[in-house]
VMD Tcl script that draws the C-alpha trace (Angstrom):
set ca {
  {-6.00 -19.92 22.31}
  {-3.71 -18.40 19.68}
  {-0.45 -19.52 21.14}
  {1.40 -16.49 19.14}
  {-0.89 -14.00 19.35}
  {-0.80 -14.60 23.36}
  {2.84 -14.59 22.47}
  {2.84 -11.39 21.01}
  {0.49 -10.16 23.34}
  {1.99 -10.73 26.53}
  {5.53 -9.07 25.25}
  {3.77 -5.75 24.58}
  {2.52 -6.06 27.71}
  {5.85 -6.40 29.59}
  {7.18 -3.68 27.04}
  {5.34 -1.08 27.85}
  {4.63 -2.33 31.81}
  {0.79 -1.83 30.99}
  {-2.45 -3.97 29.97}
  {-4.22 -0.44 28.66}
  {-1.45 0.31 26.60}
  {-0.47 -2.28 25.16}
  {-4.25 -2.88 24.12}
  {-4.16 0.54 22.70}
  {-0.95 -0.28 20.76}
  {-2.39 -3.43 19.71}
  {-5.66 -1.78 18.61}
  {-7.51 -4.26 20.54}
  {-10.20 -3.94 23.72}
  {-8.32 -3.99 27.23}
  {-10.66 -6.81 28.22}
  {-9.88 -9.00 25.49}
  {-5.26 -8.10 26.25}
  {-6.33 -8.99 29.80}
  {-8.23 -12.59 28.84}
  {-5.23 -13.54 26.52}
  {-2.84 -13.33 29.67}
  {-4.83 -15.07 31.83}
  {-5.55 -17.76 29.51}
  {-1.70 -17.65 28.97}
  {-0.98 -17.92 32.40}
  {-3.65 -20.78 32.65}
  {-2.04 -22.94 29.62}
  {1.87 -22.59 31.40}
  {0.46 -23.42 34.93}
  {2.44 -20.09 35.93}
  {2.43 -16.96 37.11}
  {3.65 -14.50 34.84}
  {2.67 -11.24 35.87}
  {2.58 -9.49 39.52}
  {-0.08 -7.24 39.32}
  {-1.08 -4.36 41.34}
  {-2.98 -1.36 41.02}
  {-0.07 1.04 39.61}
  {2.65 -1.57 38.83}
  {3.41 -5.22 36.95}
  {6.26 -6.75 37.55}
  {7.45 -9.68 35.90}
  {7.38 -12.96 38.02}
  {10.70 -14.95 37.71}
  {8.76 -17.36 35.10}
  {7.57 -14.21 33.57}
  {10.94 -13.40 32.59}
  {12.81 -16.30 31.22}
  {9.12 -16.89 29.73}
  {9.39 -13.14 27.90}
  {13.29 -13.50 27.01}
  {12.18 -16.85 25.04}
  {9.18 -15.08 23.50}
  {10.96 -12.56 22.15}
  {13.88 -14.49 20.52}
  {11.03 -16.80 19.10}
  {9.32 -13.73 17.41}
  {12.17 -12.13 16.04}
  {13.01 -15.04 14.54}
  {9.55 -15.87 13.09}
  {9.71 -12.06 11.83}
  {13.39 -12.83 10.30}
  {12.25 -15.64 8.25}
  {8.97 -14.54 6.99}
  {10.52 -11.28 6.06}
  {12.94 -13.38 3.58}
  {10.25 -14.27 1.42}
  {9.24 -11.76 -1.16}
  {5.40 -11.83 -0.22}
  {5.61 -11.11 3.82}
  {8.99 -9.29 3.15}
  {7.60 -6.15 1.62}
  {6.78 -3.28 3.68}
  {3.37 -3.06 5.21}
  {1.76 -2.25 8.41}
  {1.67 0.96 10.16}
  {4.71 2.38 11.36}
  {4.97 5.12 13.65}
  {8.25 8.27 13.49}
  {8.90 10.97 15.93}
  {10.59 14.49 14.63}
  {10.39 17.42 15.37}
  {7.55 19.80 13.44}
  {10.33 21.80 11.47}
  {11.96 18.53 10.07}
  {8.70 16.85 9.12}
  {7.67 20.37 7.39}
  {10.77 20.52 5.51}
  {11.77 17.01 4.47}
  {9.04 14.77 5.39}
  {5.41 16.30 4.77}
  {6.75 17.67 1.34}
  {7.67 14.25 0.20}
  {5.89 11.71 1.72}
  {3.24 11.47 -0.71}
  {6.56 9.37 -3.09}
  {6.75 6.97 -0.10}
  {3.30 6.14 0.50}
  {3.28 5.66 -3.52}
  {5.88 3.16 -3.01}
  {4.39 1.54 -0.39}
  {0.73 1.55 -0.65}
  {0.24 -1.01 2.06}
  {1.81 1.14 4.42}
  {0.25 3.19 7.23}
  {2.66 5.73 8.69}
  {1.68 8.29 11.75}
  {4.03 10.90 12.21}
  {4.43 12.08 15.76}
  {6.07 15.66 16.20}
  {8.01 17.00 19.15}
  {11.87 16.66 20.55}
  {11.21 15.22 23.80}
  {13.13 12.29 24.50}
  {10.60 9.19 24.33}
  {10.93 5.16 25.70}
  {10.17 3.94 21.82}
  {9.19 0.59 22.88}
  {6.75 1.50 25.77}
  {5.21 4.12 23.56}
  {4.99 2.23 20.39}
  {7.49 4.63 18.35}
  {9.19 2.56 15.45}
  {11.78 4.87 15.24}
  {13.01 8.67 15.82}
  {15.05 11.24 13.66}
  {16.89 13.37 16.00}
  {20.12 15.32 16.40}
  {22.92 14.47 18.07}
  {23.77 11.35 19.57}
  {21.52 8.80 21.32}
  {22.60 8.43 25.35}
  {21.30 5.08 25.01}
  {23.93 3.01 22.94}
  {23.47 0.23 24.85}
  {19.58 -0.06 23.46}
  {19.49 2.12 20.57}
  {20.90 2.59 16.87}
  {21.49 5.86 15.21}
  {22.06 5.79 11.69}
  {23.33 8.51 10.45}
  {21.63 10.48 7.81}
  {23.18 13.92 7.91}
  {24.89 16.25 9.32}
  {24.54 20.12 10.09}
  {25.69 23.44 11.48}
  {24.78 25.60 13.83}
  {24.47 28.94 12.50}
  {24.61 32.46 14.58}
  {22.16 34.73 13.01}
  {19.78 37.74 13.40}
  {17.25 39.80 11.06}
  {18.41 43.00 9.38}
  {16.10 44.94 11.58}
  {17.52 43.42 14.97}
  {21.02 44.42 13.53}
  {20.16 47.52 12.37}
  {19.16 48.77 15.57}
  {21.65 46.60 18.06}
  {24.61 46.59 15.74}
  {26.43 43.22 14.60}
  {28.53 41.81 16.50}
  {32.41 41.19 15.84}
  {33.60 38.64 18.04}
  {32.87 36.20 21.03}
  {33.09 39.49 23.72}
  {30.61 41.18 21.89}
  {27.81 38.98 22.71}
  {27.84 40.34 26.01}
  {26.01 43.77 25.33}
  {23.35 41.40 22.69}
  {20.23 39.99 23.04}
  {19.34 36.24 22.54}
  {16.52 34.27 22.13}
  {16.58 31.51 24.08}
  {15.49 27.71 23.96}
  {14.44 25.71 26.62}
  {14.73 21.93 25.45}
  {12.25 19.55 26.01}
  {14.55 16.79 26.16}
  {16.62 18.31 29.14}
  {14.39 20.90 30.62}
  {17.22 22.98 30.51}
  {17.87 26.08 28.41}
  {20.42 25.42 25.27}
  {23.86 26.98 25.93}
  {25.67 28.51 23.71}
  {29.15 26.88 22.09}
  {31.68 27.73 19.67}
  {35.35 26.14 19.16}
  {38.38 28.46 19.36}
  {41.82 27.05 18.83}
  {40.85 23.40 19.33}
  {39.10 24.50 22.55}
  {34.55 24.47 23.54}
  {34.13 28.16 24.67}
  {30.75 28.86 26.39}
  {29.55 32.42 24.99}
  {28.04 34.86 27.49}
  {24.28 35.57 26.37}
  {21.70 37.41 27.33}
  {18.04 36.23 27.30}
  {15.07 38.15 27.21}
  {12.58 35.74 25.90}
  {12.54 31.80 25.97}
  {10.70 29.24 23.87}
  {10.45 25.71 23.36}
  {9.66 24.95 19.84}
  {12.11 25.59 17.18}
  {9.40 27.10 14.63}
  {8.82 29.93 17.66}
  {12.45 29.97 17.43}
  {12.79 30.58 14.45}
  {10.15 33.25 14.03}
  {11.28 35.23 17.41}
  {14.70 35.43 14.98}
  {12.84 36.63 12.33}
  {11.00 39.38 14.12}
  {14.03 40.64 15.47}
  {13.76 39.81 18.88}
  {17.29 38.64 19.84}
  {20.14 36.84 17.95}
  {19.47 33.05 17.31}
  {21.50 29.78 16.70}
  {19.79 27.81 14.44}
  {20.48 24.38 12.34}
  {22.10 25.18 8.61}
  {19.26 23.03 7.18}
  {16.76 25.44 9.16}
  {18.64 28.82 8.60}
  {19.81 28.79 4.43}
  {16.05 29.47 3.30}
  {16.08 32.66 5.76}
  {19.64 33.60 4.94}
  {19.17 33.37 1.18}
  {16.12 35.42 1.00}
  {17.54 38.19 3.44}
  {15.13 37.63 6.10}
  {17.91 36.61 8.36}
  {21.61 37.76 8.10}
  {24.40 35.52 9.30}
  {27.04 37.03 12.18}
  {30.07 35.36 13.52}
  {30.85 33.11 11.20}
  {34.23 32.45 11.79}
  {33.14 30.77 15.22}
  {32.49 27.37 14.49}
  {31.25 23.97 16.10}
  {31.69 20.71 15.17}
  {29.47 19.11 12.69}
  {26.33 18.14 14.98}
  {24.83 14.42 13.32}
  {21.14 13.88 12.42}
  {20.29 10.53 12.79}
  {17.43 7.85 12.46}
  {17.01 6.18 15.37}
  {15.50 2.67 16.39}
  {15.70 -0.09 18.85}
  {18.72 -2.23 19.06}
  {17.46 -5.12 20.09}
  {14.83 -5.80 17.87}
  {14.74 -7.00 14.05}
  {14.15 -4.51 11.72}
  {11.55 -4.96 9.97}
  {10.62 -4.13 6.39}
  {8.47 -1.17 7.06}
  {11.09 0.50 9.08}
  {14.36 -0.34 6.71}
  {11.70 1.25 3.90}
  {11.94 4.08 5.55}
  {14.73 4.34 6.99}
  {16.35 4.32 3.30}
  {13.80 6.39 2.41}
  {14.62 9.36 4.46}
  {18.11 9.10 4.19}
  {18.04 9.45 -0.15}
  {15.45 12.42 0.60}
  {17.60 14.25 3.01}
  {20.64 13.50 1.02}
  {19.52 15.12 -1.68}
  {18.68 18.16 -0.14}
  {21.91 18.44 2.11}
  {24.21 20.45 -0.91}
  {21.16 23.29 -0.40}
  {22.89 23.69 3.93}
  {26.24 25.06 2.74}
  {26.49 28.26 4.15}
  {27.88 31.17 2.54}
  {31.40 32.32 2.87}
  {31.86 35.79 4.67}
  {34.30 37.29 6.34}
  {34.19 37.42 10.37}
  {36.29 39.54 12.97}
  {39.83 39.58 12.79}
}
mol new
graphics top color blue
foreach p $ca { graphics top sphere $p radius 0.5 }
foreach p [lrange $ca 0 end-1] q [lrange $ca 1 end] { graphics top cylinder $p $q radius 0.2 }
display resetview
């Protein structure tokens, strides 16, 4: 038996609380994840594992027996990783985003990083739902806001963006742009229902120090922020979109910006990965990697100057 492997093995197991998954993480046949525990199990003389049907538990053996494994590996991966041949990044490492970011930053780009880093495999997984990263085998997450998690989870911070109130020319044209918060009232919105929540996105502005909730109006929802984007852009309500998300439109006239003088605070965009782990090579590769690339391109998000209602 390969005392590490079965080391390695067994935490993925109790990380993502299942033998099929963690053999599809592993890339490895269920029967084979399944023979490694018992012959685990076997070598220690212990249970490890309560297993039924639906659920595994860890036995009290089973834990003190993971929290030893896991401070073992980490530290195997902290010293190999100081050497220059097992310290470079390789492997495949798996990111969650959202569609729109990976179209605009990632996908454009990424082309540099695998040139950098030939003996890296990377799968990009797209959506804004909130995900367990260790029971689903995500290396890390770019997402905006804050993590709820802070106990578990790091967010390094590699932007930061507006919101920006906006419409198309047509939708204004016909509705009329509005001056101030009250004005909202007789408007139109698109709305978004977030995948993360379940709940549709409110809107928020800032006046004199103070959140104000605006009064909206929703005639159509979605749940992807390219949908949101295009409802915007066929003039089917007013929209709130990101800076980063909004310039392109607002620059080429597709979109026209409206209440600008109601602000919100600047809303983070981080990279986000598990706290409790050592970070590995791959991950700090990219991690860096993203944060120079977006970098770059945040001077492009300043938004115009205009004049709003007095």
């Amino acid at each position: 038996m390969d005392r590490l492997q079965a080391m390695q093995v067994y935490c993925r197991v109790v990380e993502v609380h299942s033998f099929s998954k963690a053999a599809e993480s592993l890339e490895m046949p269920a029967s084979t994840v399944t023979r490694i525990i018992k012959e685990l199990e076997t070598f220690l003389g212990v249970r490890l594992l309560q297993r039924t049907t639906r659920h595994i538990s860890l036995t009290p053996d089973g834990s003190l027996y993971y929290d030893h494994c896991r401070r073992l590996l980490a530290e195997i991966e902290r010293i190999e990783s100081s050497f220059p041949g097992t310290g470079r990044p390789r492997g495949k490492l798996r990111v969650d985003m959202t569609s729109s970011f990976a179209r605009l930053f990632v996908v454009p780009a990424i082309r540099d990083f695998l040139a950098d880093y030939p003996d890296v495999e990377i799968t990009l997984s797209l959506g804004d739902r909130t995900i367990d990263l260790v029971q689903e085998g995500v290396d890390c997450v770019i997402r905006a806001g804050v993590p709820q998690d802070s106990a578990t989870l790091v967010a390094r911070r590699i932007a930061g963006f507006e919101w920006v109130t906006c419409a198309s020319p047509a939708y204004l044209e016909k509705h009329g742009e509005p001056r101030c918060l009250e004005d909202l009232r007789r408007h139109h919105a698109v709305g978004f229902l977030s995948n993360r929540s379940g709940r549709r996105s409110h809107w928020s502005f800032v006046i004199d120090g103070e959140e104000v909730t605006a009064p909206i109006q929703e005639r159509i929802t979605v749940n992807d922020t390219d949908a949101y984007l295009a409802c915007g852009l066929e003039g089917l309500g007013l929209i709130r979109a990101a800076s980063y998300l909004a310039i392109p439109y607002l620059r080429s006239g597709q979109l026209r910006q409206v209440l600008p003088d109601l602000g919100a605070p600047t809303v983070p965009l981080s990279i986000i990965y598990p706290k409790n782990r050592h970070l590995s090579p791959t991950v700090r590769a990219f991690s860096d990697w993203i944060a120079r690339r977006v970098a770059e391109m945040e001077p492009q998000w300043k938004l115009p100057v205009r004049d709003g209602c007095e």
